[in-house]
N, C-alpha and C positions, 0 to 999 in steps of 0.2 A: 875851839868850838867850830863845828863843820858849819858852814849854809844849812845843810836838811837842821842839825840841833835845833840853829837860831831862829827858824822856819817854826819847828815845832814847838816853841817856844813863845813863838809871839801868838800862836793858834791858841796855845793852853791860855797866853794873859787876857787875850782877846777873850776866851771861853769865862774866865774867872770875871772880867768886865759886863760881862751877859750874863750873871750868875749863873755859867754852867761848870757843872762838875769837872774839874779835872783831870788827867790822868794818874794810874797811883803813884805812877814814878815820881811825882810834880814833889819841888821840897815845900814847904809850909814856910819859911821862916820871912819872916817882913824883909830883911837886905835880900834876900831873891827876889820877892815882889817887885822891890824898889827898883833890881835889875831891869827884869820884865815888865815895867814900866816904863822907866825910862828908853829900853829899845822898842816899843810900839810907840813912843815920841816919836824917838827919831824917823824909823819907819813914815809918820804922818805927818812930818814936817815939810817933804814935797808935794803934798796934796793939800786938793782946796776945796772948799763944800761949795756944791751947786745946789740949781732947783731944776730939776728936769722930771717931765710929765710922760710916761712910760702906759704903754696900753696895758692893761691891766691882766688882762692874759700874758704877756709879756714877763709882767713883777712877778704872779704865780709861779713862772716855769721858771725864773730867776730863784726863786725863794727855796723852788723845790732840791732844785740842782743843789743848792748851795749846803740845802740840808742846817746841821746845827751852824754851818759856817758863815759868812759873811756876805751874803747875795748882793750888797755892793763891791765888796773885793772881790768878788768872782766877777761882774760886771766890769770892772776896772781892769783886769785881766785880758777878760774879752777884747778889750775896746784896743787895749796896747796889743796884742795879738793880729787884730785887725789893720791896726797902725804899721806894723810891721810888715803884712803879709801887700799894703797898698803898696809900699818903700819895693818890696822883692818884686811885685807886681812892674814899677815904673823902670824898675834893673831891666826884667826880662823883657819889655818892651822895647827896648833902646838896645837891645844886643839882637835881639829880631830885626830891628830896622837897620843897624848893621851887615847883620848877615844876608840880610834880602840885597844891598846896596853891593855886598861883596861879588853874589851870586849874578847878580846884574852886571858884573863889571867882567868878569869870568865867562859869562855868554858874549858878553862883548869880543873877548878875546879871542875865543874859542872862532868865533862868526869869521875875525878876522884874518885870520889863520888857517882857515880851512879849503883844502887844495882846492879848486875850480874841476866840478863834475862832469865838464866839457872835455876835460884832456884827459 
């Protein structure tokens, strides 16, 4: 079973959890359930319930985005997104300051090097 499957998979168990209709392909039979159950455990075995106070225009545009989906798991998304893009963020800064150090050191050389305009 691919990632996208087990992706769609845990969408549909999550849907049947929120008494939403699922898609027709979905099988009915209770040992599928029991699958699709037990992989949205697993799935929520690394997370951990907070209490966090959100502007309320905020939770709307969260809810809306999310549609029939999970406007917490779309916010957890975000947040790792976020986390991510600070991590590439503190990269690109540290190779900046490198290359500034470099180019510093290269006028250096350059300076030092350079025939005397006298002669």
């Amino acid at each position: 079973m691919s990632k996208s499957d087990v992706n769609k998979e845990l969408e549909e168990a999550e849907a049947w959890g929120r008494g939403l209709k699922p898609s027709s392909h979905t099988k009915r039979g209770s040992e599928h359930l029991k699958q699709r159950v037990e992989q949205a455990k697993k799935k929520a075995k690394n997370k951990r319930a907070i209490s966090v106070r959100l502007d309320e225009d905020v939770l709307d545009e969260l809810k809306r985005l999310a549609g029939e989906g999970s406007y917490q798991s779309l916010m957890n998304r975000a947040l790792i997104e976020w986390c991510e893009a600070q991590h590439t963020k503190g990269l690109l800064q540290e190779q900046i300051q490198r290359l500034e150090k470099l180019a510093s050191q290269v006028e250096d050389v350059l300076k030092t090097n350079k025939p005397d305009e006298a002669a």
